[in-house]
N, C-alpha and C positions, 0 to 999 in steps of 0.2 A: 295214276297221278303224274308220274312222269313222263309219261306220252301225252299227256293233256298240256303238258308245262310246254312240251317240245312243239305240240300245233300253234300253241300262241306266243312263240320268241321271235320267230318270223315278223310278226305285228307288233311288237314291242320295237324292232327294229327297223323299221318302215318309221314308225309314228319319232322316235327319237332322232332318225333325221330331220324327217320335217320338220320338227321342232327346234333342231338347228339350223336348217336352210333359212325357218323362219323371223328365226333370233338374230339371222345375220343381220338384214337390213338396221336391226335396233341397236346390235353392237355398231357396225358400222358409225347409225347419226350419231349415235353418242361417242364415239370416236371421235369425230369430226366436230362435235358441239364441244370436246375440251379441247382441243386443237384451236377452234375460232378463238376460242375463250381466253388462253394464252396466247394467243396471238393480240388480240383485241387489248387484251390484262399489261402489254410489254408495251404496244403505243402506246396506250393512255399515259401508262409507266414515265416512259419520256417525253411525252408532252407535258403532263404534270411538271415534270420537273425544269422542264425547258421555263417554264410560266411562272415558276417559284423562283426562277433565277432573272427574273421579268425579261425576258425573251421574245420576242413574236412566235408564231408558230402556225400562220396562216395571213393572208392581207388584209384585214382589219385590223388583228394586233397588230400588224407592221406599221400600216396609218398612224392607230395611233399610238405608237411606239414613241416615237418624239415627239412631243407638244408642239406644234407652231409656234414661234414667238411673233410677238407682236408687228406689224409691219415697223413701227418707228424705231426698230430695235432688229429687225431681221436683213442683213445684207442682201439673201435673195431678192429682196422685195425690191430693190433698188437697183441688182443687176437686171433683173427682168426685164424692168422699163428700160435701162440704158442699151439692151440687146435687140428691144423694137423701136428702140428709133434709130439704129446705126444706118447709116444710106450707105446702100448697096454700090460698089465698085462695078462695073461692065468690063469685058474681059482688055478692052484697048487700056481702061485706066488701070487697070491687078498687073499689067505685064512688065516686068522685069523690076517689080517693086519685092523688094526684100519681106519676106511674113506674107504674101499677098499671092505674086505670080507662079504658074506651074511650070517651070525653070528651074532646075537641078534638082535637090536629091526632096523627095515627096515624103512626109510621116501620113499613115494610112489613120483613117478616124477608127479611133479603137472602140465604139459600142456603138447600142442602138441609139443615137442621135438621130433625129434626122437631117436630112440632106439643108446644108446651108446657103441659103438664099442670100446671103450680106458679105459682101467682105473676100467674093473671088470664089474659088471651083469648091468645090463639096470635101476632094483631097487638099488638107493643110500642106502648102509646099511653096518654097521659097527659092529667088534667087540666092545664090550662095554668094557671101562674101566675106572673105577672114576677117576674127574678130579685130585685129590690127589694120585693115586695109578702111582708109577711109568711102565715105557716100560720095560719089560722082555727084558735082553740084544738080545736078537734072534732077537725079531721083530724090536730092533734100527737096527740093521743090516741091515735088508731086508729093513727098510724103508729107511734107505739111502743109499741102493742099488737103488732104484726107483727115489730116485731124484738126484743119478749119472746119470741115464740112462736119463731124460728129466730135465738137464740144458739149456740147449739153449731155452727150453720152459718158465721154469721158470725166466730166462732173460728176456726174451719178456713180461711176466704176469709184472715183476716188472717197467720195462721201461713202458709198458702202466698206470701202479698206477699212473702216473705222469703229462700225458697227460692233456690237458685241456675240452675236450670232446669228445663224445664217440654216435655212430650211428650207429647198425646194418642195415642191407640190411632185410627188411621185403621179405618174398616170398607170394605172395597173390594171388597164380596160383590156387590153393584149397580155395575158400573165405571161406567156411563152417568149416575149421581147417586150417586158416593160422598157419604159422611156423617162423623161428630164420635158414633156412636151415644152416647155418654157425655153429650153434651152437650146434652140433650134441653131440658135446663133451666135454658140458657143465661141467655135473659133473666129469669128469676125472681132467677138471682144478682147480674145487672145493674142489676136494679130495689132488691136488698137493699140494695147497696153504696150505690147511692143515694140512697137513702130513708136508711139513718141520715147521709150526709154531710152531708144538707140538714139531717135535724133537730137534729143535735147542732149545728149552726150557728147554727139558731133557739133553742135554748136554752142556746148559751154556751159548750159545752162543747170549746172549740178543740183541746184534746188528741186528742181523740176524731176530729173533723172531721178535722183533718190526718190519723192514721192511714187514715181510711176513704177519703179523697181517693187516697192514695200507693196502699190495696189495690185499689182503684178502675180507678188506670191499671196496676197489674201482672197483676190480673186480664185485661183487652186483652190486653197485654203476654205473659200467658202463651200467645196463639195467635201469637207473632211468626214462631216458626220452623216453624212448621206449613206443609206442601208443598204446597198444594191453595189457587185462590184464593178457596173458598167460603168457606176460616176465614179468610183474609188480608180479604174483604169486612166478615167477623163485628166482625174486628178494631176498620178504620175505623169501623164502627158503633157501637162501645162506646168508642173513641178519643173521639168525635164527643159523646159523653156525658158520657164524662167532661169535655168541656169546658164545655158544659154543667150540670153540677155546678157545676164549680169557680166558674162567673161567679155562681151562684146565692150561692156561699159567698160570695165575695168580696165581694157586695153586701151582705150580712145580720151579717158577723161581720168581726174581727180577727182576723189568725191571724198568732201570734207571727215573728219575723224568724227563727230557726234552724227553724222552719218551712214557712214561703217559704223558704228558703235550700234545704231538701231537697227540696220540692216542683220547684224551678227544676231543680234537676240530674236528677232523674228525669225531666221533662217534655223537657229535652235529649238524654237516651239516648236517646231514642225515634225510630228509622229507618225511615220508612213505607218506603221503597225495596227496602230486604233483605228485608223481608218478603215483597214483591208479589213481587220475584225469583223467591225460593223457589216461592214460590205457581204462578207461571206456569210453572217449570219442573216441578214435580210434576204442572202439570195435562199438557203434552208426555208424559211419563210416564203418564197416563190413558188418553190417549186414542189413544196406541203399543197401548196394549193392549186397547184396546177394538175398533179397527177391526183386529186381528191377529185376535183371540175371533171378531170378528164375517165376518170371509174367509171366503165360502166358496170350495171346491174353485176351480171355474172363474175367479175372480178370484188365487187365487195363480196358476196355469196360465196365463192369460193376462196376466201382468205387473200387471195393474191394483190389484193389492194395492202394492205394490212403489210405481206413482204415487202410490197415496194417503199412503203414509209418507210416500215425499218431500213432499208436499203438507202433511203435518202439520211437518215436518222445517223447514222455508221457513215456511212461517206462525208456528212458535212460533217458530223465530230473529230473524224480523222482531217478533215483539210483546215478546220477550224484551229485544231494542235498544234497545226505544222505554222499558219501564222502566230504562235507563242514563241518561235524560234526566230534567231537571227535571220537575216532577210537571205544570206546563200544556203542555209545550213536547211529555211523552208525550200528554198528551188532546189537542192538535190535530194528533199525528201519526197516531192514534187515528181520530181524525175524518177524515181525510184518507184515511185507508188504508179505512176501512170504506167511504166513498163509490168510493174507487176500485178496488176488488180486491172488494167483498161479493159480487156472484155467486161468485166463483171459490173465496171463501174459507167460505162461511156453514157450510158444515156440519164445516170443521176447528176449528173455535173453540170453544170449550167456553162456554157462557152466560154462567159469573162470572166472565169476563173482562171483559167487557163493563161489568159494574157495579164492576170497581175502576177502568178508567181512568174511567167517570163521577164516583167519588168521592172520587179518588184529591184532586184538586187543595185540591176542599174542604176534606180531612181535613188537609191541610196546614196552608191558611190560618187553621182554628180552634187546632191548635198552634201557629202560631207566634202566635198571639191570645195562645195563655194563656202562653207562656212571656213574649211582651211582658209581660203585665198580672201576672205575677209578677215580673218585674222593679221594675215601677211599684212595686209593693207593696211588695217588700223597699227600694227607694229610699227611698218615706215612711217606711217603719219605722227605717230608719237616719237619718233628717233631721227628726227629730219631728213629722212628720205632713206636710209640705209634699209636692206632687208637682213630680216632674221640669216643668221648661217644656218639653221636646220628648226624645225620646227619646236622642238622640246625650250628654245630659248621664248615660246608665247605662253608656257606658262609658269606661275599660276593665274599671270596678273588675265590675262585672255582667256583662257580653255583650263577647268579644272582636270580636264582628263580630252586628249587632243582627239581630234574628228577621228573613226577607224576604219579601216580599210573593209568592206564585205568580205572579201574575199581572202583574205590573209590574218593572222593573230598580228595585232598591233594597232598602230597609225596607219595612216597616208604615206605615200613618199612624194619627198622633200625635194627638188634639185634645182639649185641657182644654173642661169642660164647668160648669155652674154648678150642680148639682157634680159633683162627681166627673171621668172621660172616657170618653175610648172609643176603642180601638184595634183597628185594621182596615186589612183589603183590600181592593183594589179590585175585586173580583170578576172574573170572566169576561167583561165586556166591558170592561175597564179604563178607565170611566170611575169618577172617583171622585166618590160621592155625599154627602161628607161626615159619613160615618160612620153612613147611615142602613141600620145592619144587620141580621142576621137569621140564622137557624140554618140550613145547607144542606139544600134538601129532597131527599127520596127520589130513588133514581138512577131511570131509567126502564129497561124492560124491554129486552130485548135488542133487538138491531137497530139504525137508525143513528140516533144521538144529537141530538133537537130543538137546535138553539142557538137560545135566543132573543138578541133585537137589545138588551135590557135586562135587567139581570141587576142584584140587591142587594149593598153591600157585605158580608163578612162579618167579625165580628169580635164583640168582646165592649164591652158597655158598664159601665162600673163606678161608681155614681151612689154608693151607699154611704147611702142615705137611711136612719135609723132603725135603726141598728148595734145589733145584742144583744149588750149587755156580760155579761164572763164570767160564769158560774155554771156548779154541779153540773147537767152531766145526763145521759144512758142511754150 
């Protein structure tokens, strides 16, 4: 018996490999079938939940994500038209026109716009001139040549200021570089709005100015609830101008106190936060469906579609976080995370992410500039001309809690000048230079963000040298 036992263990042990060899492939799929299955079980997981919190999570829901409102009730509707009928400038009439010509310092178009046919080169760039320095009579001429030739546009820009809400038409035929297609001509209406706020400034006519100022920033303002962060970038860009403007007015003209008084409160509506939200979570919704379009076969099948949502899923919760925070405290979490996660993260990130946490802080500190410096103003105008000695004397009657600094715990700073002053931040590396400031430059290209060691205050200077008193003008 046990020699008969011993000729068949040999074959006992043959057969009970095979039988594992053969088992493998079944352990294996079934390995691999709860691996999909948690993988599969974790997206659905957060997409459910992304939808329970009514969220987009691919471009349909993003469509329709925000209702269109009605055209008699939707600003877009009325910028549109005023941005195809604006007549185009030829390069002899754009040249050495302020907001127009490509003469001094250039701001780069920050998203996928396309290339602008109305209104001078494709790069927004203007001659420079201090906001104190008056218009050489030539160029009032030619600039209110330009806004003879597009009233009916500027009608339309001012009638939508007004409107109660504002929704462009997303074109999301390109997921990889959606667009604004309407908004081709963007900054031509940018440059209009401008152009008469300065010059009815220069020539007196504060009624006008004020209007143009207010259509100025709802213009901005109508890209506020737009899902995508390329019009959230457009946004701060034209934000960033309007401030700009406004320091240009404030140094050339008077503008009545129930004027400042409505400029102030408009200039307080304004939430750079909500906006970028939005922005960031429409682009999650992009780029859900971009790398879904872009799967092929063998990456669903082997799960690897399935990590990369997650990976998009995780990277826009973490940037999404980081706009919950203060607008410096998100750009060095920004900066932090891009140094620490960029290999892992580079290709979830959609570009014009990148250029609102660059610009984000900026766009701050020039708001809270001009709302300071519309305080001042409304201060002098209610005390016959005097300026505040330090800001805390506006409120409560002005600012229940004063404009703050990004960059610093506190306010603004405050400093009378001979004459006039100039109110600011301390910029990005928080030292303060007493007020030696300047207009934010261009964000940088994508990738990870230069900090320099010195960095300018920003803010507005208001000297008020050689005031143009009221008169009739366009």
């Amino acid at each position: 018996m046990t020699n008969e036992k011993k000729r068949r263990y040999p074959w006992q042990r043959k057969r009970l490999r095979m039988l594992l060899i053969l088992s493998l492939p079944t352990v294996l799929i079934a390995v691999y079938f709860v691996y999909r299955g948690q993988l599969t079980a974790q997206v659905r997981e957060q997409l459910d939940a992304l939808r329970a919190a009514s969220l987009p999570t691919n471009v349909e829901e993003l469509q329709a994500w925000r209702p269109m409102p009605p055209d008699a009730e939707n600003a877009a509707f009325l910028i549109v038209q005023a941005l195809q009928q604006i007549q185009p400038l030829s390069p002899d009439e754009a040249s050495g026109l302020p907001y127009y010509s490509g003469v001094g310092v250039s701001r780069r178009r920050p998203g996928p716009f396309p290339p602008d046919p109305a209104g001078g080169p494709s790069e927004l760039s203007a001659t420079v001139y201090a906001p104190v320095d008056p218009y050489p009579p030539e160029i009032r001429a030619r600039l209110l040549a330009v806004l003879k030739k597009n009233l009916g546009s500027l009608q339309l820009l001012h009638q939508a200021a007004v409107l109660p809400e504002s929704k462009f038409r997303l074109d999301l035929s390109d997921l990889f570089q959606p667009s604004l297609t309407q908004l081709e001509r963007w900054d031509a209406g940018e440059r209009l709005l401008s152009a008469q706020a300065s010059l009815t400034a220069e020539t007196g006519n504060r009624a006008q100015t004020s209007k143009s100022l207010l259509s100025l920033l709802a213009y901005a303002e109508s890209l506020r609830n737009e899902p995508a962060s390329f019009a959230q970038v457009q946004r701060l860009e034209t934000l960033n101008q309007f401030c700009t403007v406004l320091e240009r007015v404030l140094n050339r003209t008077d503008l009545r106190a129930n004027d400042l008084q409505r400029l102030l409160e408009a200039v307080s509506k304004v939430s750079l936060a909500e906006g970028i939200r939005l922005g960031l979570a429409g682009d999650r919704a992009l780029s859900l469906s971009f790398q879904e379009r872009m799967g092929s076969p063998f990456m669903h099948i082997t799960g690897f579609l399935d990590r990369m949502t997650l990976g998009i899923l995780e990277g826009a919760a973490i940037i999404i976080e980081m706009a919950e925070k203060d607008p410096a405290a998100a750009q060095r979490q920004w900066d932090d995370w891009i140094d620490s996660d960029w290999d892992q993260f580079r290709f979830l990130v959609r570009q014009e992410a990148f250029q609102v946490f660059a610009r984000w802080p900026a766009a701050a500190a020039r708001l809270a500039a001009a709302r300071a410096a519309l305080g001042v103003e409304l201060y002098r105008a209610q005390h016959g001309g005097a300026l505040p000695e330090y800001l805390e004397m506006l409120q409560p009657d002005l600012f229940s809690e004063l404009p703050g600094d990004p960059w610093a715990a506190g306010p603004l700073k405050y400093r009378l000048l001979n004459p006039g002053y100039v109110v600011y931040s301390v910029g990005e590396d928080g030292i303060d230079q007493e007020g030696a400031v300047t207009a934010p430059e261009s964000s940088p290209e994508p990738g990870r963000r230069k900090r320099r060691a010195s960095t300018p205050d920003i803010g507005m200077n208001i000297l008020r040298e050689g005031l143009v008193q009221e008169e009739p003008g366009p």
